[in-house]
KEKE-3310 file (N, C-alpha, C; in steps of 0.2 Angstrom, whole numbers, plus 5000, padded with zeros to 4 digits):
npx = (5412:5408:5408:5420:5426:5437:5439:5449:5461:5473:5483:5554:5604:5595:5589:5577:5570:5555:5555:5565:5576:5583:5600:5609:5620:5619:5613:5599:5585:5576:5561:5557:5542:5537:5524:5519:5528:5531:5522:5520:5533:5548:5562:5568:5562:5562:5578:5579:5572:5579:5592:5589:5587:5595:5606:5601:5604:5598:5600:5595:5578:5573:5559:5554:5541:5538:5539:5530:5520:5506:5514:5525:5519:5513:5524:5532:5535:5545:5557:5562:5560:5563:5556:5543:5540:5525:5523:5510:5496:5481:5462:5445:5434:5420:5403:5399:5387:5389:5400:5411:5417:5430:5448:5460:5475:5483:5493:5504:5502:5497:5478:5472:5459:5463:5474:5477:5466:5462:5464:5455:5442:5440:5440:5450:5459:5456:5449:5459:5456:5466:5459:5445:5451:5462:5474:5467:5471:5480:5473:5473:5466:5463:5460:5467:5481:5480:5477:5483:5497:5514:5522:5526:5526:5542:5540:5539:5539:5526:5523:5510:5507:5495:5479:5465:5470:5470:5455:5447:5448:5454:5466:5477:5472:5476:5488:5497:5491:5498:5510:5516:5523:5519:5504:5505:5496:5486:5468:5460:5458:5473:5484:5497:5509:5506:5507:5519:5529:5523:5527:5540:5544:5538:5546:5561:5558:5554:5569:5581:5577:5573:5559:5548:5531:5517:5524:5530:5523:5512:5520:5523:5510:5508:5520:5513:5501:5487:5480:5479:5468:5457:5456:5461:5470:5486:5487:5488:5490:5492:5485:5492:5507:5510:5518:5530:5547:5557:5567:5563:5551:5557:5564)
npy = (5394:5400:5392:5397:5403:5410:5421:5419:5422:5422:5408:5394:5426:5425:5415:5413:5407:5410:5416:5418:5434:5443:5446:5462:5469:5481:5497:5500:5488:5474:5463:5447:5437:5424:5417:5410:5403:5388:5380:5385:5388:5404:5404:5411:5425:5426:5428:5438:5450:5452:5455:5468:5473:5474:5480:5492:5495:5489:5476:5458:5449:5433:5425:5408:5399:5387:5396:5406:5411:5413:5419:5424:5437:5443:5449:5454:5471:5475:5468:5477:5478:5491:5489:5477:5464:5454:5440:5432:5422:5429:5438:5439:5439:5429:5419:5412:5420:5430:5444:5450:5465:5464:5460:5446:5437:5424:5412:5398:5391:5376:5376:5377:5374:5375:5385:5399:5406:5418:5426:5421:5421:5433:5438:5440:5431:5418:5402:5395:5389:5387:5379:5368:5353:5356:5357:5364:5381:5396:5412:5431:5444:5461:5467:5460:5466:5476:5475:5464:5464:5466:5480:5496:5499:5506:5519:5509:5502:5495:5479:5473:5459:5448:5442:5457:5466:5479:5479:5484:5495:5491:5482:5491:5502:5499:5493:5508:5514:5509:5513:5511:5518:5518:5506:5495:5488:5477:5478:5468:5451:5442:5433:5422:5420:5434:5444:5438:5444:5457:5463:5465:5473:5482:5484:5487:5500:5508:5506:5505:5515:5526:5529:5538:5533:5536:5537:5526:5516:5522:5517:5502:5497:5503:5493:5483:5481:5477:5464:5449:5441:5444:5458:5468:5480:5490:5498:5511:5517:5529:5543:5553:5550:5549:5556:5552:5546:5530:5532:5544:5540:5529:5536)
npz = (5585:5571:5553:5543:5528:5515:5503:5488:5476:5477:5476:5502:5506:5521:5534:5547:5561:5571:5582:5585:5586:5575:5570:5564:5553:5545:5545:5543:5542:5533:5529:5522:5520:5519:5519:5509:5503:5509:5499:5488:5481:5477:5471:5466:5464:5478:5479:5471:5476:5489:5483:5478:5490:5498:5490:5490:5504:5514:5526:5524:5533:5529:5532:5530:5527:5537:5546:5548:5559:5571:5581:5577:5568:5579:5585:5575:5575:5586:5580:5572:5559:5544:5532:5525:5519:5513:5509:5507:5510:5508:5512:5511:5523:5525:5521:5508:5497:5502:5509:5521:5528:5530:5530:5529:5535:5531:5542:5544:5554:5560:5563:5580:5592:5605:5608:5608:5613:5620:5611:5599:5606:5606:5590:5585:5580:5565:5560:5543:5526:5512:5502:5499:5504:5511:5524:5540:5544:5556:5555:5555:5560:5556:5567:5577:5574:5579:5594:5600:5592:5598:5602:5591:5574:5565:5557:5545:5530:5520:5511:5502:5494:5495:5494:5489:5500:5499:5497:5506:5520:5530:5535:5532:5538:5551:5551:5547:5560:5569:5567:5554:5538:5526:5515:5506:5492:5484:5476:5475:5471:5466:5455:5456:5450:5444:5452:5460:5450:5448:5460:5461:5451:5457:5469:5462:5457:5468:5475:5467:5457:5464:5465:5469:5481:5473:5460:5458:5461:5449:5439:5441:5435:5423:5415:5421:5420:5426:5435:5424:5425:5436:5437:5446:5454:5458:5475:5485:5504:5517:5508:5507:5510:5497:5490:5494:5493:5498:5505:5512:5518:5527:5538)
capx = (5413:5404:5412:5423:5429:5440:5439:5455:5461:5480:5482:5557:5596:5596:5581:5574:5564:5548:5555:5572:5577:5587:5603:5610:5626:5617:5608:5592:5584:5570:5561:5554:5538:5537:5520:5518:5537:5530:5516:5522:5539:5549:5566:5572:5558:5566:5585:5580:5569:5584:5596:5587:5584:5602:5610:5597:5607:5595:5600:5587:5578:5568:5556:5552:5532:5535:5540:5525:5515:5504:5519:5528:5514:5514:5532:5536:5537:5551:5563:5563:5560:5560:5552:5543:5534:5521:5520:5505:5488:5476:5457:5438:5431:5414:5401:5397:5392:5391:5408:5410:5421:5435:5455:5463:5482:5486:5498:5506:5502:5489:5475:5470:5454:5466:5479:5476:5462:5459:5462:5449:5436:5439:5440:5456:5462:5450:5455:5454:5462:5464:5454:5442:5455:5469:5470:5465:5478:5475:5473:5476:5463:5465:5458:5473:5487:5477:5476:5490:5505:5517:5524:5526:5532:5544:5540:5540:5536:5522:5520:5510:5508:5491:5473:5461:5472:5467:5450:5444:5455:5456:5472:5479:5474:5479:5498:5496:5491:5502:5517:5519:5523:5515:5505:5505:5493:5479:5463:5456:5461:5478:5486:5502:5515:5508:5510:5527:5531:5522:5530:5548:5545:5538:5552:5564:5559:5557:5574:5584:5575:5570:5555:5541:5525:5513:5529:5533:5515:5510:5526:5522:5503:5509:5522:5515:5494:5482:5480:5476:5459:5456:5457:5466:5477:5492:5485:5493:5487:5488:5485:5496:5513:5510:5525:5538:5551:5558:5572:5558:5547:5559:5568)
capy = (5399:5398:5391:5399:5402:5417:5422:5418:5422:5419:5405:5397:5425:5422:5411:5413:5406:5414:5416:5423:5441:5443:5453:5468:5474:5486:5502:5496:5480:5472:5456:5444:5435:5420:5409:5406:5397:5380:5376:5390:5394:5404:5407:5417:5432:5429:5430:5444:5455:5451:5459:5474:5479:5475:5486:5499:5496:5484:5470:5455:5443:5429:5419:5404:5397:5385:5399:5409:5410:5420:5424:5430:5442:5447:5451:5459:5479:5472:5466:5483:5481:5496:5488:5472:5463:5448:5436:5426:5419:5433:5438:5442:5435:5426:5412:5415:5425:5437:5446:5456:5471:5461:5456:5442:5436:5416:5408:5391:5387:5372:5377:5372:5376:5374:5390:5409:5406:5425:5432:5418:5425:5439:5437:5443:5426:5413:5397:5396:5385:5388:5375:5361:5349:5358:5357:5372:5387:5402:5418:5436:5450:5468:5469:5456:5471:5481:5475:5458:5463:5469:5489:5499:5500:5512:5521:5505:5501:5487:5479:5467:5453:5443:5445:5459:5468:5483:5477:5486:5498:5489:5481:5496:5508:5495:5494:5514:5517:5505:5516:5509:5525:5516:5501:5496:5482:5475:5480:5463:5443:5439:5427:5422:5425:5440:5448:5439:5449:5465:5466:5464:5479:5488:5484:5491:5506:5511:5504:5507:5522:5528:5535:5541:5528:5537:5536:5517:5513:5521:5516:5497:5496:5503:5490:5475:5480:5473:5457:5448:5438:5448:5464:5468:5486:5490:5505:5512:5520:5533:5545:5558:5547:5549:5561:5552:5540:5525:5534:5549:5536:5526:5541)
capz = (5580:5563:5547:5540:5524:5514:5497:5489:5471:5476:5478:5505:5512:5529:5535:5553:5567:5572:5589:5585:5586:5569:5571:5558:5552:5541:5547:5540:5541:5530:5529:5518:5526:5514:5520:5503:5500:5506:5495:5480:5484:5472:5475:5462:5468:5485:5479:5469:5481:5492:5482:5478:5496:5500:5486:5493:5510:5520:5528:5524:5534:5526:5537:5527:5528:5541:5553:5549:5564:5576:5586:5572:5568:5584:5588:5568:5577:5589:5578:5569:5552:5541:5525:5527:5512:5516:5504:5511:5508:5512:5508:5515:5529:5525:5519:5500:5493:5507:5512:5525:5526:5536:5528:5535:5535:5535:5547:5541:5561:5560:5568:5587:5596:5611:5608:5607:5615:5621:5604:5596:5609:5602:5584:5583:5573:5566:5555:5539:5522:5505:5499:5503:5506:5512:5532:5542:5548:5559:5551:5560:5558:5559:5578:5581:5572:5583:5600:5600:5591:5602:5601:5588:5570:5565:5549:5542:5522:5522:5505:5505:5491:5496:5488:5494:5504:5499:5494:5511:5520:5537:5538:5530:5544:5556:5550:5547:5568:5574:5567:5547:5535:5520:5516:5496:5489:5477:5480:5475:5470:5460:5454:5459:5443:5442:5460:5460:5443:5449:5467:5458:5446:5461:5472:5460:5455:5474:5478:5461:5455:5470:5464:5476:5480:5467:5451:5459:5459:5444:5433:5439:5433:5416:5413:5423:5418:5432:5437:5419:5427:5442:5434:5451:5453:5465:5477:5494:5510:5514:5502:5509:5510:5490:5486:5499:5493:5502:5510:5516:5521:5533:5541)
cpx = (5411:5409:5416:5430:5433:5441:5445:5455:5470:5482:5486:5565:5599:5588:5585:5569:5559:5549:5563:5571:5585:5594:5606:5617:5626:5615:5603:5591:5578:5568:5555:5549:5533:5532:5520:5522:5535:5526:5518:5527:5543:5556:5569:5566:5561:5574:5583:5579:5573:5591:5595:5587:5591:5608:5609:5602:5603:5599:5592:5585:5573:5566:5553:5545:5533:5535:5534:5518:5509:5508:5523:5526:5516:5519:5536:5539:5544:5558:5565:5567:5557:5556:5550:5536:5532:5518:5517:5500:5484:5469:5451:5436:5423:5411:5397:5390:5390:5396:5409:5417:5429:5440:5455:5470:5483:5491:5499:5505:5496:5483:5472:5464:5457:5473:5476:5468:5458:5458:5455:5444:5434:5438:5445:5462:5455:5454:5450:5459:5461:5460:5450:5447:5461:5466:5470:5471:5475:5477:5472:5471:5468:5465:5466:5479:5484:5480:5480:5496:5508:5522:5522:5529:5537:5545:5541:5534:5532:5519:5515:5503:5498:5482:5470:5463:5471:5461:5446:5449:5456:5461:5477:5481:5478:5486:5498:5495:5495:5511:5520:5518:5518:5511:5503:5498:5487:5473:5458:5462:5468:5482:5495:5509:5514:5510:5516:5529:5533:5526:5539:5550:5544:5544:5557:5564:5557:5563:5580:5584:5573:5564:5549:5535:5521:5518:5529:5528:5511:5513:5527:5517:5505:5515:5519:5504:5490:5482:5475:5470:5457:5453:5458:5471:5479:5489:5489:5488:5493:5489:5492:5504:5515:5518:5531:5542:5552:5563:5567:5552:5548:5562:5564)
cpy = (5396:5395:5396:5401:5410:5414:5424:5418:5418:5414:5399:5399:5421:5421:5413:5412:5412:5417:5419:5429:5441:5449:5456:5471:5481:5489:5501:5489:5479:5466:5456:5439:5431:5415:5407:5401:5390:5376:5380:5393:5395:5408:5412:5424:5433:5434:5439:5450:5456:5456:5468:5479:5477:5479:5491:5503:5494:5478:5464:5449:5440:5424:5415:5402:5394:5391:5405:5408:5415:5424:5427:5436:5446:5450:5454:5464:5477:5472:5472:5485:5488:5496:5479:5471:5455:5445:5429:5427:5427:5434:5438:5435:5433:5423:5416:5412:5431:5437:5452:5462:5470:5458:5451:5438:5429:5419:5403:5386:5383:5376:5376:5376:5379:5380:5396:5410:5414:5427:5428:5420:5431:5443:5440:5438:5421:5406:5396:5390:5389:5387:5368:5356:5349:5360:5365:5374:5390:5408:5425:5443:5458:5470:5465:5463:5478:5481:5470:5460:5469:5476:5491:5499:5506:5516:5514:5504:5494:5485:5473:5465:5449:5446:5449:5462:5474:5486:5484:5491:5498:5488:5487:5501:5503:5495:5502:5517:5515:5509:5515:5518:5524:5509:5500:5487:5481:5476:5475:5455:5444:5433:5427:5424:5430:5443:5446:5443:5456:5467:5466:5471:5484:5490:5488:5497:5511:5511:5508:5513:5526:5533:5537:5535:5530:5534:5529:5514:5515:5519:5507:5494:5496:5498:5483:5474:5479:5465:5451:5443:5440:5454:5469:5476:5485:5497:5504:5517:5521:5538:5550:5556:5547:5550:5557:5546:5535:5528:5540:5543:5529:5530:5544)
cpz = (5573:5559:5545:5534:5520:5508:5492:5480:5470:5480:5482:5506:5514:5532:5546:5557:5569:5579:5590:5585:5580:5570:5562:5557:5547:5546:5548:5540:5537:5530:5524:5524:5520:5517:5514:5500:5504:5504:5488:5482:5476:5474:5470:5464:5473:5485:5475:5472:5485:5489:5480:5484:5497:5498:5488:5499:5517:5522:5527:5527:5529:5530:5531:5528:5534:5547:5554:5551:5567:5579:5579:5570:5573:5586:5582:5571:5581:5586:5570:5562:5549:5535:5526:5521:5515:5511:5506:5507:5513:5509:5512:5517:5526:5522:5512:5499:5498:5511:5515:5525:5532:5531:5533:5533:5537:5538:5541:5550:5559:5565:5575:5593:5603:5613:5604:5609:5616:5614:5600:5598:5605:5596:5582:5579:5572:5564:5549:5533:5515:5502:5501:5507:5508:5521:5535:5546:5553:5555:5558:5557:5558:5565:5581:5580:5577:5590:5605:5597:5595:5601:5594:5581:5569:5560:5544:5535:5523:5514:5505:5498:5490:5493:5493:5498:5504:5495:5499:5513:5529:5539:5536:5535:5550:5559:5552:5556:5573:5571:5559:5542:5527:5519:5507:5496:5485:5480:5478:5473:5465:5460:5457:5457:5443:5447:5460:5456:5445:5456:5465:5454:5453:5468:5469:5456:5463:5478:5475:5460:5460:5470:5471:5475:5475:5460:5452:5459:5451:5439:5432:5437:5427:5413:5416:5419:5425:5431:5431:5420:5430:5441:5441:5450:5459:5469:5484:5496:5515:5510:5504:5510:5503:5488:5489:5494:5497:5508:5514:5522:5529:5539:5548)
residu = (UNK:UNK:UNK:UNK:UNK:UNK:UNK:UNK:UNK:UNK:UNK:UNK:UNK:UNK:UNK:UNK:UNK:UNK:UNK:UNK:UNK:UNK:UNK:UNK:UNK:UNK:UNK:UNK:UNK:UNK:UNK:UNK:UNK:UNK:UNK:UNK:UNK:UNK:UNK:UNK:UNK:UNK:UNK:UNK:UNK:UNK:UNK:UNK:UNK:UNK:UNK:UNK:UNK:UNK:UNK:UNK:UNK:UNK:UNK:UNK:UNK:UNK:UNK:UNK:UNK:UNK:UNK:UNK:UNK:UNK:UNK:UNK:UNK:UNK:UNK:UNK:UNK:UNK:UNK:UNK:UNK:UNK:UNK:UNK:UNK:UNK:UNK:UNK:UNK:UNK:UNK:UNK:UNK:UNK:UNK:UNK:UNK:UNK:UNK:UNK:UNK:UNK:UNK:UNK:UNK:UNK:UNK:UNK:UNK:UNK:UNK:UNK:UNK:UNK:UNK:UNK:UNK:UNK:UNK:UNK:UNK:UNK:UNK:UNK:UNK:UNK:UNK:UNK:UNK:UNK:UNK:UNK:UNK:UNK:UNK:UNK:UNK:UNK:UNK:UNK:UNK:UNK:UNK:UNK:UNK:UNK:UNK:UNK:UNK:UNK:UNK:UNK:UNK:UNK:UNK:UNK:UNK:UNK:UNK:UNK:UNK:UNK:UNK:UNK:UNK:UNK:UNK:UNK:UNK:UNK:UNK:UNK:UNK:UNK:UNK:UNK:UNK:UNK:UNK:UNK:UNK:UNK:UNK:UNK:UNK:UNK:UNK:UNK:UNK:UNK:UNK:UNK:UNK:UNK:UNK:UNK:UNK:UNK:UNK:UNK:UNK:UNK:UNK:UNK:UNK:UNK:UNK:UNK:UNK:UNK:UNK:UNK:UNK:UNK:UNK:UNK:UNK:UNK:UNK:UNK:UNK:UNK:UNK:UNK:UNK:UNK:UNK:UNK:UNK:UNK:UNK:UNK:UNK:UNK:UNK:UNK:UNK:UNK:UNK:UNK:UNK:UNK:UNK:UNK:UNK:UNK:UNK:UNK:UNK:UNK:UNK)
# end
């Protein structure tokens, strides 16, 4: 497998294992999916996001970084989140400065030649790191949210934090065919404060306010701006979920 490297601008409540199945005294359930909390952890964004979907009427899990795995990916639809934000390392596949039209979603799982063997054949994870000196992970394509994570979502809200995520509109459709009702994110590199910032504002005006995706996406551009080096905006897919709120969009 060639080198590879991922184009990266961004650079750990009830905790649980990558292997549990989280139980719910709420209706709703939501999770936080914190690979960033053990290199960038911030916990006031968590307690915060935490409390906003619980006011809502969610119950919340938080998987902390080190539980964020392959199998975790793979096993999300199961444990039958209806809103799940992925505050990870994410960002374009290939050797600079040509990038090819591929997202890709860290782990905190070191990498191993020697596991996930089929899906590496197939390129459905690769390994990747932040930075020169930082050890190598495995990371989760779209073909993997395709053709490895196991059932279905179920109307589930997918936010999702990581750079580039809606640079391309791969992982997008991917969440989207596998059962997700919305997927929201940047359509290129951000920095860290400010997506923590911006996903806090955007949280609470679909939670609180309960506005619809377009008023909750366009009400936190105009108070948070784009991403002040990046020049980075918040978009969602697909278009047609526009009108719906958080309660139309889990139902």
């Amino acid at each position: 497998m060639a080198l590879v490297v991922l184009v990266l601008g961004l650079l750990g409540v009830t905790l649980f294992s990558a292997c549990s199945e989280p139980g719910s005294e709420y209706e709703s359930k939501a999770a936080i999916i914190d690979q960033l909390g053990t290199i960038f952890p911030n916990q006031d964004f968590i307690e915060q996001t935490t409390l906003e979907l619980e006011n809502y009427g969610f119950s919340v899990d938080v998987y902390p970084g080190e539980n964020v795995t392959v199998g975790l990916y793979r096993e999300l639809p199961s444990y039958g989140y209806k809103c799940i934000i992925f505050r990870v390392h994410s960002g374009l596949l290939g050797v600079d400065p040509k990038v090819t039209n591929r997202t890709w979603l860290y782990t905190n799982e070191p990498y191993s030649k020697n596991r996930h063997l089929l899906e590496q054949l197939d390129d459905q994870v690769t390994y990747a790191r932040t930075r020169a000196d930082a050890p190598w992970c495995f990371a989760i394509s779209a073909e993997f949210i395709d053709e490895s994570v196991e059932e279905q979502f179920d109307n589930t809200v997918i936010i999702m934090m990581g750079c580039d995520g809606l640079h391309f509109e791969d992982l997008a459709q991917s969440f989207i065919q596998k059962g997700a009702s919305i997927y929201i994110a940047w359509d290129a590199s951000v920095m860290l404060g400010y997506v923590d910032s911006s996903t806090s504002v955007l949280i609470e005006k679909l939670c609180s306010y309960e506005l619809t995706v377009k008023e909750a996406v366009a009400q936190t551009m105009a108070k948070e701006g784009p991403d002040p080096i990046y020049n980075s905006v918040l978009k969602y897919y697909p278009r047609q979920s526009a009108s719906k709120n958080l309660s139309e969009l889990i139902e």
